[in-house]
C-alpha positions, 0 to 999 in steps of 0.5 A: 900448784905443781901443774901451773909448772909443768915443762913436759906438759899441760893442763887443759882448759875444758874447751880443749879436753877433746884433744885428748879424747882420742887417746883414751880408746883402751879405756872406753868402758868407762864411761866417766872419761867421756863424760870428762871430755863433754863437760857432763862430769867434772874432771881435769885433763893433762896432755903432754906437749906432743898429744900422744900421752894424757892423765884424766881424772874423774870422781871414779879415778885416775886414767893414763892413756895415749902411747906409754913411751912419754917418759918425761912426761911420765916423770912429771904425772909423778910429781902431779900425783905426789905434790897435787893430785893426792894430796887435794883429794886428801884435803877434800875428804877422800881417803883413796885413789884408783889409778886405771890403765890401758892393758897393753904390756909396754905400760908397765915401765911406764906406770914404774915411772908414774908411781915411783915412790907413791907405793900403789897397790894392785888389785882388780876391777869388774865391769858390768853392762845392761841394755835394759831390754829385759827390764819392765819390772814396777817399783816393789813395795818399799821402793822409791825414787831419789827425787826432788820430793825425797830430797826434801823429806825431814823425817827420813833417818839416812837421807844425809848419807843418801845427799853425801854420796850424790854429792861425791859424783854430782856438782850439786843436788840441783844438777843431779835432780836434773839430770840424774836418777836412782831409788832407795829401799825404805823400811820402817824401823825404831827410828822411823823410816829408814833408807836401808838400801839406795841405787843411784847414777854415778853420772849419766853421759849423753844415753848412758848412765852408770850405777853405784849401790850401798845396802846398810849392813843390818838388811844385807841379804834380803834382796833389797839391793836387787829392788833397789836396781831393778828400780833404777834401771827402771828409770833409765828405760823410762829416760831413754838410756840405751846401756847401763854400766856397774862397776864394783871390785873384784873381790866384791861378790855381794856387788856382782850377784846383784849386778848379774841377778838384774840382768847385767852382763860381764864386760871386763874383769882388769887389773887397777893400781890404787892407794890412800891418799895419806902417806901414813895411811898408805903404808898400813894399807900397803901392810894389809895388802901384802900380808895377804897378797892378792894372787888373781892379779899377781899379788903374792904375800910379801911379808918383809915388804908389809912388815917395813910399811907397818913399821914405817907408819906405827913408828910415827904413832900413826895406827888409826887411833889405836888398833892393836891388830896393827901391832900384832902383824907387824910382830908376827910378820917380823918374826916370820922373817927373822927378826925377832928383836922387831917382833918382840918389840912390836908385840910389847906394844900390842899387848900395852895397847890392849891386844888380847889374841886372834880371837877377839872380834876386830873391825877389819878382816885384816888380822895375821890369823894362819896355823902358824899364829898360836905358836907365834904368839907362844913364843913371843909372849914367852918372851915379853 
């Protein structure tokens, strides 16, 4: 492992993690570093060798913190990343990262350094936070809590997917029956009961938790994520909990009006770099990204740079097993800059591989759909 090697640094034993607590302090609404540095949630911690600098990860993320001068300790962050750190979350089943920083100006020639080469993308998180003194609602019907009881259900259709999200933030069912909490929304369906929407702790820390909530796609918008979180944090006043946190992406809408119809309020609204742990995957990703552009964090559309990662990926037959809206943008994009040769050769493989037009339903979002794209297509079927 690329950290047992690190001249610049090193890798703390848990009994140390307090050495760098004190360099995280730009970052202090999120809860999970703290709960690193206690032991209450796992995590590993890299301090540089003078302790002004440190890298902690967590299951929420990456966090750079302490003084953004440490270059040469920055170098060797990157490698970490690239040679350690991404890879194992690849391994282990988890598709991306979120790396998190201080706001403070002078970190972005730092974070040039600790992502050279990785290809982040920027984007935006909101947090949101709860004192629960307005909360003495009771369960509604058809809420109820994640328990030892529930766990142990046989006939709830949704349950593993309930024990794979615990699992994503917990050490294991016993720990989280011990110390964490939350509630899902059951409805009988076809099937039999049915979990449809579920409020769960993240980690709790001391008297404070964070939540994190997921409605299945047939029941959105009937406000069962609301009863969900009112559920929930019904139970952290129970508990003692003195404040609450939710965390969701800012272009999350569905996430923040629920966070703010339970009575949550804003805390922060700031700027985060994440990627997908697979390089392959990261460049199609990197060409979603910048097709679109995401101009409330600075991101405008770069077609020339998301054509060159379409085409780093398709090129290797990397398309997520054969989505043809890949092959359509990169044609569309390289035509967009000139390059018709690219374009017409790209849109030759959409149309082999099944590609209709803009029309069809997709799963994602992700399709060049703009006033221009008829036309496009016009001409480079005209051409095919």
């Amino acid at each position: 492992m690329y950290s047992k090697n690190m001249v610049q640094g090193m890798e703390l034993t848990s009994e140390n993690f307090y050495k760098a607590a004190g360099l995280f302090e730009a970052l202090q609404q999120h809860l999970s570093i703290k709960g690193v540095i206690t032991g209450a949630v796992p995590g590993r911690v890299f301090l540089s060798n003078d302790c002004v600098t440190a890298v902690l990860t967590s299951p929420q993320g990456i966090f750079l913190g302490g003084s953004p001068e440490s270059n040469l300790f920055f170098e060797e962050a990157n490698k970490l990343l690239k040679e350690e750190l991404l890879p194992k979350l690849a391994s282990d089943g988890e598709l991306d990262y979120v790396l998190f920083y201080p706001l403070d100006t002078k970190w972005e020639d730092a974070l040039e350094v600790v992502m050279k080469d990785i290809l982040p993308m920027r984007s935006g998180r909101m947090t949101f936070t709860h004192d629960l003194s307005s909360i003495d609602a009771p369960f509604e019907d058809g809420i109820v809590p994640v328990n030892s009881n529930l766990l142990k259900r046989q006939d709830l259709v949704g349950l593993d997917d309930v024990i794979q999200e615990i699992l994503e933030g917990w050490p294991s069912l016993e720990v989280y029956e011990d110390k964490g909490f939350g509630c899902v929304a059951i409805q009988d369906t076809d099937e039999g009961p049915t979990i449809i929407s579920w409020c769960l702790t993240d980690w709790v820390v001391e008297n404070e938790c964070e939540l994190g909530i997921q409605t299945d796609e047939r029941y959105r918008g009937n406000g069962w994520a609301r009863k969900a979180a009112l559920g929930a944090l019904s139970l952290a006043k129970q508990r003692g909990i003195t404040r609450v946190g939710w965390q969701c992406w800012s272009n999350n809408i569905g996430s923040q009006r629920t966070a703010l119809s339970v009575g949550f309020k804003l805390l922060a609204d700031f700027p985060v770099l994440f990627g997908w742990n697979l390089p392959l995957n990261n460049l199609l990703v990197n060409g979603n990204h910048y097709m679109r552009g995401d101009m409330k964090y600075g991101v405008e559309k770069d077609y020339a740079r998301a054509a060159w990662c379409y085409a780093q990926a398709l090129d290797k037959g990397w398309d997520w097993n054969g989505d043809v809206a890949l092959y359509w943008n990169a044609a569309c994009l390289f035509y967009l800059i000139g390059e018709k040769e690219r374009a017409k050769h790209y849109y030759k493989q959409a149309v082999d591989k099944g590609w209709i037009d803009i029309h069809q339903p997709h799963y994602h979002e992700y399709v060049y759909r703009e006033e221009d794209s008829e036309q496009i297509a016009r001409i480079l079927a005209g051409s095919h």
